[in-house]
N, C-alpha and C positions, 0 to 999 in steps of 0.2 A: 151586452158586452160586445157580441158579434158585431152590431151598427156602429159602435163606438171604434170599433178597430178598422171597421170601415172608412169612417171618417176624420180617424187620425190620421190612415195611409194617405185619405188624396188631398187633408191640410197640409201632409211632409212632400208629399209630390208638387203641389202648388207653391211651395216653400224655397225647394231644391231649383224647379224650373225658373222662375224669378231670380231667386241669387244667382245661377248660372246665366240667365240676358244678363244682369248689371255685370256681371266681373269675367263675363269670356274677353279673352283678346281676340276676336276672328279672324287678322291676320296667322293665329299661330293655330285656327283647326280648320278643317276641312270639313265642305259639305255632306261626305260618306261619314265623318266624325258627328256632324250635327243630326243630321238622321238615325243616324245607330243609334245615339244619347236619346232622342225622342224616343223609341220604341219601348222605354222601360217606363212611361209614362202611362196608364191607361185608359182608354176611353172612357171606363163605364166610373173612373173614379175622379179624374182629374182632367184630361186636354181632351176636349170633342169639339165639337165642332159647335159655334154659336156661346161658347165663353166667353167670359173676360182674359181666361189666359190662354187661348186659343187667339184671338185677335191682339193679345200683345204679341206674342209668339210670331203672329201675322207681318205686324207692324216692325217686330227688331230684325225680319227677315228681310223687307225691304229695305229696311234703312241701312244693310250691311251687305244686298245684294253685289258681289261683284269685290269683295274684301275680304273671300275666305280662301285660305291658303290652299296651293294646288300638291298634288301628292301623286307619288308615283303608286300605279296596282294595276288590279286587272281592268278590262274594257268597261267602259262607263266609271272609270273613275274623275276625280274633278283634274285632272290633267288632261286626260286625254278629250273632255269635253269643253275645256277652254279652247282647246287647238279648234272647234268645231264652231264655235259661238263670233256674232261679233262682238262681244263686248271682251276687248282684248285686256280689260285691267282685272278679268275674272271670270270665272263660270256663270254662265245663267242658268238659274233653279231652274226655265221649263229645260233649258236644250240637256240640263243633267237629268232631269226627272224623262224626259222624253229618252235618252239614251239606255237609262235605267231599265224601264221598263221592256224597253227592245231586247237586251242582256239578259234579262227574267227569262222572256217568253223563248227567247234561241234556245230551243234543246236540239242536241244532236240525235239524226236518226237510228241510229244503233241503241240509243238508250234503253234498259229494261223493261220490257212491257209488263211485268209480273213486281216491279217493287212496292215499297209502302209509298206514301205519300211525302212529298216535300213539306219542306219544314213550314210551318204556316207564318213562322215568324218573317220572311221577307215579300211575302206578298202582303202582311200587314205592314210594314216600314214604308211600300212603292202605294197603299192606299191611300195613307194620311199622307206622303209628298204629291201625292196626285192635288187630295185636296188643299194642302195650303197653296198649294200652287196655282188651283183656281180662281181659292180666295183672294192670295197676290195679286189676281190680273185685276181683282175687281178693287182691289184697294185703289188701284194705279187708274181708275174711272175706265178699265178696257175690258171689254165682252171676255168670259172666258173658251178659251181655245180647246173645249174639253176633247171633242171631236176631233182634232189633231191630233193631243195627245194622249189619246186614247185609243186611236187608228191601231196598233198591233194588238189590242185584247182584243177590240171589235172583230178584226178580221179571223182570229181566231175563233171567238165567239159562233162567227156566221157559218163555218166553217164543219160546226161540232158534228151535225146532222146528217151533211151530205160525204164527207169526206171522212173515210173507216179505216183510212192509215194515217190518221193524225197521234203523233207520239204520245203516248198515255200521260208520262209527265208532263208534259202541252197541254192536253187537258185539264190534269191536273190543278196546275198553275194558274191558267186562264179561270176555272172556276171558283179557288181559293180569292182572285182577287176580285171576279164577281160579290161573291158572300160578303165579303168585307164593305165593298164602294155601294152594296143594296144596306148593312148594315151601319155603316157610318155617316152617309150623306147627308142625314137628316141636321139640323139645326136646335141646341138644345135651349131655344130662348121659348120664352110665353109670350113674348113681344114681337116677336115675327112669326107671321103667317106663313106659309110654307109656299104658298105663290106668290112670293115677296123673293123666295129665294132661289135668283137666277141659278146657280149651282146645282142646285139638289133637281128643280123641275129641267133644267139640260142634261143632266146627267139620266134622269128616268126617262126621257123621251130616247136618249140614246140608247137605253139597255132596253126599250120595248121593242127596237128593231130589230135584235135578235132573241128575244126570248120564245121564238117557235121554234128556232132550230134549237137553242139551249135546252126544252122541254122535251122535244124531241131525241134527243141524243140521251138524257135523265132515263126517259121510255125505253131506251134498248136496252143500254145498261142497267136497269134495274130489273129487267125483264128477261136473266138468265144468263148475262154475259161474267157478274159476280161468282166467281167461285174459288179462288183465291182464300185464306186467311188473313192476308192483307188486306183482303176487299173490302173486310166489313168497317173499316175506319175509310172508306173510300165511299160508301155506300151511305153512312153517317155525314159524308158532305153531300153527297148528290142530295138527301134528304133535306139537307138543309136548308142547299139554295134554292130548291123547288118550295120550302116554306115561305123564304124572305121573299121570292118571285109572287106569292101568292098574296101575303101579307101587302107588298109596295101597288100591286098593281091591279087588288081586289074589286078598285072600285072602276077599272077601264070593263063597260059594258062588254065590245065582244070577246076580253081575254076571259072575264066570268061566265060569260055564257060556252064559248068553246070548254075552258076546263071542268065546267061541269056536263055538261052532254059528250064531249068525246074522251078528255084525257083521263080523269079519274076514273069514269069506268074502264078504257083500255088497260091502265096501272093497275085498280083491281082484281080483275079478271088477270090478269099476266100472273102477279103476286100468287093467286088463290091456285094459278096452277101449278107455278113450280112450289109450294106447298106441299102441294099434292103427290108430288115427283117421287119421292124418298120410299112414300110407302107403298107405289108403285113399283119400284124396286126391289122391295123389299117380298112382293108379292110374285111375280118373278120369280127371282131365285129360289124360294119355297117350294 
């Protein structure tokens, strides 16, 4: 029964998305409207990436690129990103999805370093526009520009390690959409080989060149800077991306051989001490 309600959800989702390409007017919604509406779609049930409704999705996005009504909001809305664009009869998806992202990552310094976590739901909206976006470029027979517009995760990314006044929701942020662009890239056909796909093999070359400072920065923070009650849902992503990290990029010879000779035992050894810590304290006071 469970599999069955499974796979009535993502027939009603494939159902829903479809009737919505035939009957939207795009002149009357906006690209913040069309991304919002995606995000109640789900990856693991219905729009991933290497579909058949992931490539229509593809397809009705180009053919109405530059026909979606603009809208007054905040920064990085599709107004104030047509003013930015040449294509003056409408927004273009990267210069919105490029603006987007920059909007994400701007946290003010004053921010709270002791909050919980951002909501993970718009770092998964700015993933999947990253990627149709790439997919777009490749419909249109042109290289994708991932490395452009991916330039403010990157630099944050690079950043994680060396720089210890970086605003924790910065962190945050950049790491949530790490997780997601390690977990979504992949292509869900049996008919593409995975080095067939420009996309995913760009995308993991670019995330290998910072995943020493990323793994690094995981290493301090999990190595006693948690102590928070919010941390521990903080702590559960650090853990996380250090999986998909490990999972995407197992079989690059020296990332396998450094994490197992140096990192996993430093992270052990860290762990096994402050373990130890409490009842040290506890011995102390006694």
């Amino acid at each position: 029964m469970i599999t069955h309600q499974v796979l009535l959800r993502g027939a009603s989702q494939c159902f829903l998305l479809r009737a919505a390409l035939c009957l939207t007017d795009v002149s009357a919604v906006s690209l913040d409207e069309i991304f919002g509406f995606l995000l109640h779609f789900r990856a693991d049930e219905s729009l991933c990436r290497g579909t058949a409704l992931w490539k229509e999705l593809c397809n009705w996005l180009q053919a109405n690129e530059g026909c979606f009504r603009l809208t007054n909001g905040d920064p990085g809305s599709s107004e104030e990103l047509h003013a930015e664009t040449s294509n003056r009869d409408g927004a273009s998806i990267f210069s919105y999805v490029q603006q987007r992202l920059k909007t994400f990552l701007t946290v003010p310094a004053s921010s709270d370093q002791t909050g919980s976590l951002p909501d993970p739901s718009e770092a998964e909206l700015l993933v999947r526009t990253v990627l149709l976006t790439a997919d777009l470029q490749l419909n249109r027979s042109e290289e994708p520009r991932l490395e452009l517009l991916l330039q403010p995760l990157l630099d944050v990314l690079q950043r994680l390690s060396t720089n210890v006044y970086l605003v924790l929701q910065k962190t945050d942020k950049s790491l949530q959409l790490l997780l997601r662009l390690l977990q979504l890239h992949r292509r869900r056909s049996d008919t593409e080989k995975e080095n067939e796909d420009v996309v995913a093999v760009t995308l993991k070359t670019l995330m290998l060149s910072v995943v020493e400072s990323v793994q690094e920065f995981l290493l301090r923070r999990l190595s006693g800077e948690l102590r928070e009650l919010c941390d521990v849902e903080r702590s559960d992503l650090y853990l996380s991306v250090l999986r998909e990290l490990v999972l995407t990029y197992s079989t690059v010879s020296w990332y396998g051989s450094n994490l197992q000779q140096n990192y996993i035992p430093k992270l052990t050894a860290n762990c096994l001490r402050i373990l130890g810590e409490p009842s040290e304290q506890v011995q102390h006071s006694a």
